[in-house]
N, C-alpha and C positions, 0 to 999 in steps of 0.2 A: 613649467615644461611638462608637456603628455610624457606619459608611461614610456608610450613609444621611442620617443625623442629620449625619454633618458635611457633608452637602450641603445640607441642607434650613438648613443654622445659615446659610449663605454669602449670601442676603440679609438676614438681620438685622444679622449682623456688619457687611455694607454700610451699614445703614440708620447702623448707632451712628457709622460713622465718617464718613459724608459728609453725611444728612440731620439727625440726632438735634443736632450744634451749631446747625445753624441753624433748628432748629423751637422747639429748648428741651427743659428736665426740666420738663416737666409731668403727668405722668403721675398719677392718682388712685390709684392702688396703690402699696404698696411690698409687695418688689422691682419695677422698672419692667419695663413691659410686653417689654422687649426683654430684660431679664437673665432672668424668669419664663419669656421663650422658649426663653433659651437653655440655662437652667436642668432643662424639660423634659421637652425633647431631648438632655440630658445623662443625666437618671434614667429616662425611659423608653422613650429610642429615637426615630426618627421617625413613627413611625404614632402610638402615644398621645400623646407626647409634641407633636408638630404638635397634634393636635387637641385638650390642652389647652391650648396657646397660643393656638388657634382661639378657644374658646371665653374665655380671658379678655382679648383682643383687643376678642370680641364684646361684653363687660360692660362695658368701660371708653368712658362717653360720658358726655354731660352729667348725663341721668337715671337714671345709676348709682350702684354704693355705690362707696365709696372706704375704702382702709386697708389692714390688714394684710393680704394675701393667700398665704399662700405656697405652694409648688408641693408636693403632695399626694408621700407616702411611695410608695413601690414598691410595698408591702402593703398602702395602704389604699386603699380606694375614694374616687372623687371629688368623696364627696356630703360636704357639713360636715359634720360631727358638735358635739355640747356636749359640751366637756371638764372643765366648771368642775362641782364637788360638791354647790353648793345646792338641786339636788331630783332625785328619783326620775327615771328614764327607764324 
């Protein structure tokens, strides 16, 4: 992890260990929204890495999806892709 990244990690880390017992695992995604952070900013540093936190922070609300989500590969882009075989792309 960059310097950076291990600064930008130093309020979530806060969050899991003072707020997160007493708010609860609630979270609509797995991995939860603070491991996905941490997560990253583990594989892409602090600048991408933040701002795909940002953005699946920004997803996770009442009228969102919920599920599997996990933190996008180095080389790929951050758009979903279909991996499954049953039709043409």
């Amino acid at each position: 992890m960059t310097p950076l990244a291990h600064i930008a990690a130093l309020p979530i880390r806060a969050y899991r260990m003072i707020f997160s017992p007493w708010v609860g695992f609630n979270c609509r995604y797995q991995p939860t929204c603070s491991a996905y952070a941490l997560e990253s900013l583990e594989k892409h540093g602090a600048i991408k890495g933040g701002w795909l936190a940002a953005k699946r922070i920004g997803r996770c609300h009442p009228w969102g999806n919920c599920g599997y989500d996990p933190v996008p590969d180095q080389n790929t882009s951050d758009t979903k892709t279909c991996t499954h075989d049953t039709h043409d792309h």
